[in-house]
C-alpha positions as CSV (number, residue, x, y, z in Angstrom):
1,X,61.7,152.6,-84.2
2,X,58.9,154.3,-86.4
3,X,56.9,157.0,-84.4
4,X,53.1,156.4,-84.2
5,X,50.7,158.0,-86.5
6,X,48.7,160.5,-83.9
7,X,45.9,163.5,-84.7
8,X,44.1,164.8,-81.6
9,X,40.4,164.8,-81.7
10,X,37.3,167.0,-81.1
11,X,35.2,164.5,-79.0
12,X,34.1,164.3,-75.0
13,X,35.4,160.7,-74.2
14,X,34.5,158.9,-71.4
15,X,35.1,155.6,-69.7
16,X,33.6,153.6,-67.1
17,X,34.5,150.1,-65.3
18,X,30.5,150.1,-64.0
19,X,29.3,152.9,-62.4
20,X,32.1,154.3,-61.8
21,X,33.7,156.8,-64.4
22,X,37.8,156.3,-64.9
23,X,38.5,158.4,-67.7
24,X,37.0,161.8,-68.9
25,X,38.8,163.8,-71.6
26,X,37.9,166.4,-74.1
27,X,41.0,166.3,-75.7
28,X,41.9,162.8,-76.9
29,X,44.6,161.5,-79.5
30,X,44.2,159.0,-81.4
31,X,46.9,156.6,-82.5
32,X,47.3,154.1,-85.7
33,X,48.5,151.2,-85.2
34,X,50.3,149.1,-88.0
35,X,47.3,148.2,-90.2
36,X,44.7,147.7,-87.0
37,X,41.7,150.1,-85.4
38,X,42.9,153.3,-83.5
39,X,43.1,153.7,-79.8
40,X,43.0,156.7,-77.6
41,X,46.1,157.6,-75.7
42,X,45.4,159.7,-72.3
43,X,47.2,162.3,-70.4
44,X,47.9,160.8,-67.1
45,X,45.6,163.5,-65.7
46,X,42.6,162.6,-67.5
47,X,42.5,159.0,-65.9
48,X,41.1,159.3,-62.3
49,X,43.4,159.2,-59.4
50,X,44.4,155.6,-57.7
51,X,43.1,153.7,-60.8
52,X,46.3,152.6,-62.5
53,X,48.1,150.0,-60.7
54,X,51.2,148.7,-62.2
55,X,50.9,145.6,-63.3
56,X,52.7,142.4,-62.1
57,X,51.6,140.9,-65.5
58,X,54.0,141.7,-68.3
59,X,51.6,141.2,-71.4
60,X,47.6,141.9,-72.7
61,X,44.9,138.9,-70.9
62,X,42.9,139.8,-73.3
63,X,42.0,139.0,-77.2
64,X,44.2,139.8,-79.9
65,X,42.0,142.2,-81.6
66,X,42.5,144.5,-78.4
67,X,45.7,145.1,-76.6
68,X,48.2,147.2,-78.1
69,X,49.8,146.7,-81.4
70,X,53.2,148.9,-81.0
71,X,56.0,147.9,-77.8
72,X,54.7,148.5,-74.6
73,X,57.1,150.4,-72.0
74,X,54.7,149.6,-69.4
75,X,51.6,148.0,-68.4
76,X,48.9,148.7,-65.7
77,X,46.2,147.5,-64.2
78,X,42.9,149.1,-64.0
79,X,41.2,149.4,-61.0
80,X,38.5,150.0,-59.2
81,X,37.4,149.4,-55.7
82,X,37.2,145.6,-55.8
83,X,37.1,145.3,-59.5
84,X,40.3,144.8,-61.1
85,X,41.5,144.6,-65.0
86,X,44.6,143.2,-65.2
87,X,46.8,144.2,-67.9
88,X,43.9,146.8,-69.1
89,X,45.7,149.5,-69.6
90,X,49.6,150.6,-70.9
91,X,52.0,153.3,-72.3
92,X,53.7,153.0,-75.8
93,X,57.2,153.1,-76.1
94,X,57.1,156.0,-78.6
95,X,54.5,158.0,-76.5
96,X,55.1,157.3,-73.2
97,X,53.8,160.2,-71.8
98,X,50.6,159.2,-72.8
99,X,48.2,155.9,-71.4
100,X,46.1,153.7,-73.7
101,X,43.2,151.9,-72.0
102,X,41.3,148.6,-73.2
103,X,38.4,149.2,-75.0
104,X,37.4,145.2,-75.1
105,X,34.0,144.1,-74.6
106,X,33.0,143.5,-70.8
107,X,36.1,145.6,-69.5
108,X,35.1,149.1,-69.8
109,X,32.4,150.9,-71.1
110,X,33.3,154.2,-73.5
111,X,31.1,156.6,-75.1
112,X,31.6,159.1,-77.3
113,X,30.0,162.9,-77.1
114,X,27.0,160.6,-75.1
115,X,26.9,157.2,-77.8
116,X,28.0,154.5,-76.8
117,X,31.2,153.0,-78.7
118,X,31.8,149.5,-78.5
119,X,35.1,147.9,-80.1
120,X,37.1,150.7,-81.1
121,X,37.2,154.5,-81.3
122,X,35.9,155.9,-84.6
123,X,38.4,156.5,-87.3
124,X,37.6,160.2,-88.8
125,X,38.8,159.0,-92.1
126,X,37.1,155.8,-92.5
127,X,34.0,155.7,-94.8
128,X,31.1,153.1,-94.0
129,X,28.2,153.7,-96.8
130,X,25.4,151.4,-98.8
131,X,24.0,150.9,-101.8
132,X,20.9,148.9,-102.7
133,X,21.4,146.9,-106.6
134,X,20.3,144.6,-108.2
135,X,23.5,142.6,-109.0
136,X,22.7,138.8,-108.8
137,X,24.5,137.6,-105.5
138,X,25.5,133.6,-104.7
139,X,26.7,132.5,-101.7
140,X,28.2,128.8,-101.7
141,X,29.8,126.8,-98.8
142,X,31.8,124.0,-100.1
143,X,29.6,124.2,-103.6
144,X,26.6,124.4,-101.3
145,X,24.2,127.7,-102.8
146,X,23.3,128.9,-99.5
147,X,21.9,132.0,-100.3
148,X,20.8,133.8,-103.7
149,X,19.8,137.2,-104.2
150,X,19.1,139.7,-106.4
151,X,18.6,142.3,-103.8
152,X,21.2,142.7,-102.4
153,X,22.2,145.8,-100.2
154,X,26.1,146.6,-100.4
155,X,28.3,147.8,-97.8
156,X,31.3,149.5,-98.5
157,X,34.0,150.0,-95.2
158,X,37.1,151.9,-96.1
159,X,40.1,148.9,-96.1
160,X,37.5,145.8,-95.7
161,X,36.0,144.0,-98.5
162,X,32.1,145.1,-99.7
163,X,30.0,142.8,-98.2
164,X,26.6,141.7,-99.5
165,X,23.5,142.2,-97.2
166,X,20.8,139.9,-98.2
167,X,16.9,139.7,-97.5
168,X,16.6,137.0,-95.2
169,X,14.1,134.9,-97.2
170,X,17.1,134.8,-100.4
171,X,18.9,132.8,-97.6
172,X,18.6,129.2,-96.8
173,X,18.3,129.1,-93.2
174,X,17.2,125.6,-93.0
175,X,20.9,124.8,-93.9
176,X,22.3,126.8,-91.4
177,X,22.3,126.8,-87.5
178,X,21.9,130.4,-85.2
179,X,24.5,131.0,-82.5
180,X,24.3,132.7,-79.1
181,X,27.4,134.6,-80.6
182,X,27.1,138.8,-80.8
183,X,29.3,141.4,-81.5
184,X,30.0,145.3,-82.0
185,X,31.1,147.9,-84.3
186,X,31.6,151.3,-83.9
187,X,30.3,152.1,-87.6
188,X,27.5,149.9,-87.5
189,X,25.8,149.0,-84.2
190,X,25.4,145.3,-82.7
191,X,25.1,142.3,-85.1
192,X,22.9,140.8,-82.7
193,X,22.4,137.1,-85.1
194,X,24.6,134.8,-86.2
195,X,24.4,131.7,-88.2
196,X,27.0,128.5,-88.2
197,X,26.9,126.3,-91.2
198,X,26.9,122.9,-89.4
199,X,29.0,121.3,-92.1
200,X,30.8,119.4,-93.2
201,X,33.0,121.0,-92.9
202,X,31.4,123.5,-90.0
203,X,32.3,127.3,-90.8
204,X,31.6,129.0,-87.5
205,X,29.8,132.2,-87.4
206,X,30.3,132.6,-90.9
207,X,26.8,135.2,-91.5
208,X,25.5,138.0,-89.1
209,X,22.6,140.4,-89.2
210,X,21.8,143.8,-87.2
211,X,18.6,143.9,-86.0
212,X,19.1,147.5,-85.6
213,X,21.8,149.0,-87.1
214,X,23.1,152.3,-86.7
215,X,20.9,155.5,-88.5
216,X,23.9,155.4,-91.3
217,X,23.5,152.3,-92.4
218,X,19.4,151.8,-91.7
219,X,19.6,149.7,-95.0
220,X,21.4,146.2,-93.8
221,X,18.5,145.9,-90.9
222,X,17.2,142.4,-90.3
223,X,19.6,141.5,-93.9
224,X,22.0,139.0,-93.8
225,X,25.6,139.1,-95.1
226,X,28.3,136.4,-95.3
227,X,32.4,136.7,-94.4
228,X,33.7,136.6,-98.2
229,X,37.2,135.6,-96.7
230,X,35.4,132.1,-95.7
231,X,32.3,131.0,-98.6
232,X,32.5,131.7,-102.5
233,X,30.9,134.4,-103.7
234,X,28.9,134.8,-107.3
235,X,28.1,137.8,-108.5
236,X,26.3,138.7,-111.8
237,X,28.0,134.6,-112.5
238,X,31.7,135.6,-111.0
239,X,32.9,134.1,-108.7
240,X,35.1,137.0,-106.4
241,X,38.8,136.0,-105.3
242,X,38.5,135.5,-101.6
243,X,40.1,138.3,-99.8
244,X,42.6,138.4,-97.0
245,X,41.6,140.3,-93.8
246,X,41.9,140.5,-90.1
247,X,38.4,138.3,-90.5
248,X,39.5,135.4,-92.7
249,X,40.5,132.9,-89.4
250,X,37.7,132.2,-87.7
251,X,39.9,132.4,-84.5
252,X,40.1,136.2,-85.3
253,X,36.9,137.8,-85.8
254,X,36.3,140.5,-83.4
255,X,32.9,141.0,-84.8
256,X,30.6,141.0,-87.9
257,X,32.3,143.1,-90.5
């Protein structure tokens, strides 16, 4: 069995189910896991006494993006007075002396130095920048031009495709319907809009904007950008292979990427 990829970290990590603060740590590792986000693994005695609870579950409640991606040795719940997370919490087989805990939305609460982190903990070698141009962008759903720019804003993420932020009046929105649906990203804030096209055939949640993104990447506020992995894209009159990524099933987007 191949060892996990681990490199301790200079950050004061904490966590909190509420109020109530479960993990504190000034020391954490963080561990790769087979082509997904890092984690944090724990020493036992950073996690506050009486909150692990072995677990009379034997696998993750919760979504795929978030439980653990290696074999599991054990699992355990989290909790805390009357609030329990089942399943929110295991060891790896390869670093069993050491305790992951669930960083999925509406579980616990995590902050870094004293930012909130939603999602995932920061990769230290991932790169998130932008770049305004002036390429000419098209975005089509099922031959449909939905959107066409020629200011477009472009995001580069280390192992995700570049996406293309667009001014929301280059967008059609008559042809597309908002969604009550948010999400989070370490690297870029909360994509607090999103946007359906109602079909047919209905592409769910296919475009997201951030009202107010993260100081890094001020230049995608209130801009609109499109999953590649589910429309055609047209730029400068090409049309871009559609790439493969943990966001090209609608069933498995975490968030807006």
């Amino acid at each position: 069995m191949s060892t996990s990829r681990t490199e301790p970290i200079d950050k004061w990590v904490r966590g909190r189910v509420g109020d109530v603060l479960v993990l504190e740590t000034r020391e954490p590792l963080l561990v790769w896991q087979d082509g997904f986000p890092p984690v944090y693994a724990f020493a036992r005695d950073e996690v506050a006494a009486g909150v692990l609870r072995p677990a009379s579950g034997s696998s993750y409640t919760g979504g795929w993006f978030f439980g653990p991606h290696r074999p599991v040795a054990q699992w355990y719940d989290v909790v805390v007075g009357d609030d329990v997370v089942e399943c929110g919490a295991w060891t790896l087989e390869d670093l069993p002396e050491r305790v992951v805990l669930t960083w999925e939305p509406g579980r616990l609460a995590w902050t870094e130095e004293d930012d909130p982190v939603g999602l995932h903990p920061r990769d230290p070698h991932k790169r998130v920048e932008t770049l305004r141009s002036s390429r000419h962008v098209e975005v089509l759903v099922v031959d449909v031009v939905v959107a066409s720019s020629e200011r477009p804003v472009l995001l580069l993420e280390t192992d995700l495709p570049t996406r293309y932020y667009l001014p929301r009046e280059d967008v059609r929105l008559g042809l597309l319907s908002p969604t009550d649906n948010r999400s989070a990203c370490p690297y870029k804030g909360t994509a607090d809009h999103y946007w359906s096209y109602p079909g047919p055939p209905e592409v769910a949640n296919v475009a997201w904007s951030y009202s107010s993104p993260l100081p890094a990447v001020a230049d995608i506020a209130h801009r609109i950008s499109f999953y590649n992995e589910l429309v055609d894209l047209r730029v400068d009159g090409v049309v871009l292979e559609r790439p493969e990524s943990p966001f090209s099933r609608v069933e498995q987007r975490p968030g807006g990427r």
